[in-house]
N, C-alpha and C positions, 0 to 999 in steps of 0.2 A: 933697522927701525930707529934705529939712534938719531938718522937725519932728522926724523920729524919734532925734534927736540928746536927744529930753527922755524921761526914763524915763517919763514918764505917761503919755506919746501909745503907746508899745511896751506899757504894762500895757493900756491901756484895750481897744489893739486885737488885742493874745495875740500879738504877733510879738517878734523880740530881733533884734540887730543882731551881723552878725559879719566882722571883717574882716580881710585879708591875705592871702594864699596859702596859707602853712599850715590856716589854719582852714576856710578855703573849701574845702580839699578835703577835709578830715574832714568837711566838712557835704555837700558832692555824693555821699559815702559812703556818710551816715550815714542815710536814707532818710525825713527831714526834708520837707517845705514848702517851698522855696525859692521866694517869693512875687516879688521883686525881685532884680534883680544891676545893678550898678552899675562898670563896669570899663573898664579903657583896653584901646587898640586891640592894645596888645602881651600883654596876660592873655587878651582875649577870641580873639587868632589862636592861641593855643595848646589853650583851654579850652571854646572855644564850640560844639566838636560833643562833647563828650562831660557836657554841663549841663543838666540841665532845670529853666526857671523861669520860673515864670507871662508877667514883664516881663525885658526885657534892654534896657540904655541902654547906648552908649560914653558916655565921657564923660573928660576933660582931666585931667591930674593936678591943677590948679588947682580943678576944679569936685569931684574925691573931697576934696580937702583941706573944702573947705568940709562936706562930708557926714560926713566924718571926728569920733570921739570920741576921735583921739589926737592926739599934737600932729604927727604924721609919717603920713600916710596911705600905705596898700601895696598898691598897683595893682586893688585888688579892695575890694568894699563890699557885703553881700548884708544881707537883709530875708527872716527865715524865722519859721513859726509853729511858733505854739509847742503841739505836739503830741507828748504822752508818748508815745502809742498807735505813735506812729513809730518808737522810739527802739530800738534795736538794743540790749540790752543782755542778759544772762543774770550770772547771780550765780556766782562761784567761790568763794567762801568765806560761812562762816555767819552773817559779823559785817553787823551794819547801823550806819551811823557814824550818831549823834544829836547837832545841834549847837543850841545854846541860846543864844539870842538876841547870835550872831557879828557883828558889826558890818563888819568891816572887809574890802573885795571883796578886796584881795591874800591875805586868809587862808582865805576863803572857794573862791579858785579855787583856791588853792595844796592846799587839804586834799581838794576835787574831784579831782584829779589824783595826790595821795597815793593817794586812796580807789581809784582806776582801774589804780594799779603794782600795789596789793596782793589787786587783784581782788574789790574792794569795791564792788559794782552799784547799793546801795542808801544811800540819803543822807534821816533824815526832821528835818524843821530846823522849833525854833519859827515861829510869824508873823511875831515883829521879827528875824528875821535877816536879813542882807541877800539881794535875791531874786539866784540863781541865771542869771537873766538880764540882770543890769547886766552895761553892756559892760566893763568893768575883772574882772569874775569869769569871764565867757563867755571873755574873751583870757588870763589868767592860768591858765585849766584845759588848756590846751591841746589841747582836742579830746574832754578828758575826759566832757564836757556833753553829748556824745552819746551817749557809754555807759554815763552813771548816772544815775540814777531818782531822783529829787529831788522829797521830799512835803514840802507846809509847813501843819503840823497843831495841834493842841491839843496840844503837848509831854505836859506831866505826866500828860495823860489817855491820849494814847498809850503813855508809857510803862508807866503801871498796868495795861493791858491787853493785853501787847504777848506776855506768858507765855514771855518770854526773862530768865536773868540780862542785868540790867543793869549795867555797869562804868562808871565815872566817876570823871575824872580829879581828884584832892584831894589838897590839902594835908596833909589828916588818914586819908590814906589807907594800904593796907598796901601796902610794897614792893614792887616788882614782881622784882626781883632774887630768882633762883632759884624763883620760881615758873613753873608752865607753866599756860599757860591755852590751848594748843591744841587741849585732847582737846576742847574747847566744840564741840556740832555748831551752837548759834547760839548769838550773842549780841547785846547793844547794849554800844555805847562810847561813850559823853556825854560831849562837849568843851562847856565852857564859855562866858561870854565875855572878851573878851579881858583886862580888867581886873579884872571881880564876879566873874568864875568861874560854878560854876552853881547858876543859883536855886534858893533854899530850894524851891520847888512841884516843879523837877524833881529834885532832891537827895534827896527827900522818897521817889522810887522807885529811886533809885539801890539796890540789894544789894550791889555791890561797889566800895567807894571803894580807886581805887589809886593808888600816887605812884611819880612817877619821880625816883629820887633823888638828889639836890645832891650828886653826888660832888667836887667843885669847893669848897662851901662859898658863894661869893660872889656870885653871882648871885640874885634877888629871888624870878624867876619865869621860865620856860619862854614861848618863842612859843606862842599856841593851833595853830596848825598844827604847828609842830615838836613839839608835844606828842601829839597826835593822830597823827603820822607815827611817831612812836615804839611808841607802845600797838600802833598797825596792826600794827608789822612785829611785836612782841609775843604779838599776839592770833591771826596768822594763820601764822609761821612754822611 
């Protein structure tokens, strides 16, 4: 089990890794695959009649540490595949979040989990983004990953053909202050990444570049999530 501690062995074989209490039971919910479970005697006498999973091991808090991708393992360790067709989700708002080549898994779960307050079902992310299944985005979404639909496509080519205003976040953008952009019944909202911002190919379909503005003055640049959190609540209020 230790292998799956490496992201290529989870790509090769379409499974992801998810661990703790809380997420375990967003995933026994979420009506997922649950392929393996890995758990001590005191998770399993609480959780073991109400789980369904292909394989079930007890196992030591010394033996999950080892199987563990954080530095603290949390009484539970599961092995689920990775199946859209599973996934429990319905869209509440019109907006689809687009994210261009995001690098970094804390920003990437962090804006999963935005995307999921504001009732934001749908997520379509260049190919170099980081995948939606590394454990550090899976644990940072908090449960989010179950309930949004995450496609990783030809960006600029989806956006050209997407027959939505597209919004995106710029420097050289127009204000967003006193503007409404909730009458939109759909739209797209392209974040960036976290340093280049977004690519000239996908900037290229952007229609509406907007900036959220330095009332402050001193600061450089915006978090890409705290940026995208903003627009959300923005775009959907």
């Amino acid at each position: 089990m230790a292998a799956y501690r490496l992201q290529k062995r989870c790509d090769e074989e379409a499974v992801f890794v998810v661990e703790g209490p809380k997420m375990a039971s967003e995933a026994m919910a979420s009506g997922f695959v649950i392929k393996v479970v890995c758990a001590t005697a005191e998770w399993l006498s609480d959780y073991a009649d109400s789980m369904v999973a292909e394989e079930t091991f007890e196992v030591s808090p010394a033996e999950l540490e080892r199987l563990s991708n954080f530095k603290t393992a949390n009484q539970i360790w599961m092995l689920l595949e990775r199946n859209r067709e599973c996934r429990k989700w319905n869209a509440e708002s019109g907006l689809t979040l687009a994210l261009d080549k995001i690098q970094d898994p804390g920003n990437m779960g962090t804006m999963l989990r935005t995307a999921d307050w504001f009732g934001v079902r749908h997520v379509v992310c260049s190919r170099d983004t980081v995948s939606c299944y590394n454990p550090k985005v899976v644990r940072s979404t908090m449960g989010a990953i179950f309930r949004t639909k995450v496609e990783y496509v030809d960006l600029p080519r989806w956006l050209a053909n997407c027959n939505m205003p597209v919004f995106g976040a710029s420097l050289q953008g127009k204000s967003i202050v006193g503007r409404d952009a909730a009458s939109l019944n759909e739209a797209v909202l392209l974040i960036g990444n976290e340093s280049r911002g977004i690519s000239e190919e996908a900037m290229a379909q952007v229609t509406d570049p907007v900036l959220i503005p330095n009332i402050g003055g001193t600061a450089e640049s915006l978090n890409a999530a705290v940026a995208a959190g903003i627009l959300m609540n923005w775009m959907t209020k």
